[in-house]
C-alpha positions in Angstrom: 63.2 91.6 -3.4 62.6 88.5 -5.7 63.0 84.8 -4.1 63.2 83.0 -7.6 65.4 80.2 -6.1 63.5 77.7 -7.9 63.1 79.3 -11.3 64.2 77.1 -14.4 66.6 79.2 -16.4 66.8 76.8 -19.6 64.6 74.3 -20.9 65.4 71.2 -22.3 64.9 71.0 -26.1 63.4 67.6 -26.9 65.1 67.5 -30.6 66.3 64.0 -30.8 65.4 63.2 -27.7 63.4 59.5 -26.8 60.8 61.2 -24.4 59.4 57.9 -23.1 63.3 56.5 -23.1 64.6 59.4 -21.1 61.4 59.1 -18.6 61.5 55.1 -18.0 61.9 54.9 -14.5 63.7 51.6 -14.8 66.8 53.2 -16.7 66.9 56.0 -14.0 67.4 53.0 -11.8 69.8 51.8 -13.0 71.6 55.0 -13.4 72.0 55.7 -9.6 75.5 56.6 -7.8 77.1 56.7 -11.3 77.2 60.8 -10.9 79.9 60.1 -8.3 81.9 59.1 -11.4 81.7 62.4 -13.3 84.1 64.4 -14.1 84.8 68.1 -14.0 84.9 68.1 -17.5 81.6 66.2 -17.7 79.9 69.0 -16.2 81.6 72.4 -17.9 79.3 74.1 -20.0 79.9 73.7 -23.8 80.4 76.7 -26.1 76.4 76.3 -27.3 75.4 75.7 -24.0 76.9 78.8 -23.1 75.0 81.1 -25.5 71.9 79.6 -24.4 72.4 80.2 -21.2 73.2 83.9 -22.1 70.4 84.4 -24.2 68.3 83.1 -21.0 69.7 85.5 -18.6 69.0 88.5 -20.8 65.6 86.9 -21.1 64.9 86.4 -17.4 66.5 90.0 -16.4 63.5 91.7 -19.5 60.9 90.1 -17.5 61.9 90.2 -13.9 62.2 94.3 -14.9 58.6 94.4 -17.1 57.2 92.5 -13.9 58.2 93.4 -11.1 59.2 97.5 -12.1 56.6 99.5 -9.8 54.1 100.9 -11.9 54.6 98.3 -14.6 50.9 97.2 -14.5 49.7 100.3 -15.9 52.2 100.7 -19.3 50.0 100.0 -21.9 52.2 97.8 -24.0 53.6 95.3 -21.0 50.9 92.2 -22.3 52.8 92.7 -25.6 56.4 93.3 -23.6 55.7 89.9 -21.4 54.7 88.0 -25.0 57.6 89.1 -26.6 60.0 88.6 -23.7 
């Protein structure tokens, strides 16, 4: 068995994104409690964010099985499995 509790399963693409705008700790700040706020409907997934998040489970399920399958570290092609995974 697998404990991956704390694996990410989509990153964040930084495509029009400030970096040093979205990491300024005093905005965060000044951000706090407003999540109480939030809606349902803030927080459904959208119809792109729901064919990422497909696209990432396939992904994780390839290399949880090229991992983890016993045996696995002895197919000659898993390096190149893992890469393209």
């Amino acid at each position: 068995m697998i404990h991956a509790t704390n694996c990410a399963v989509i990153a964040i693409d930084e495509d029009g994104i400030n970096v040093p705008k979205a990491e300024n700790h005093e905005i965060k700040l000044k951000l706090r409690r407003k999540r109480a706020n939030a809606t349902y409907q803030d927080l459904w997934p959208t119809g792109s964010d729901d064919e990422c998040i497909s696209q990432a489970f396939a992904s994780l399920i390839a290399e949880i099985i090229v991992r983890y399958t016993p045996g696995s570290n002895e197919w000659p092609e898993r390096g190149e499995m893992l890469s393209e995974i």
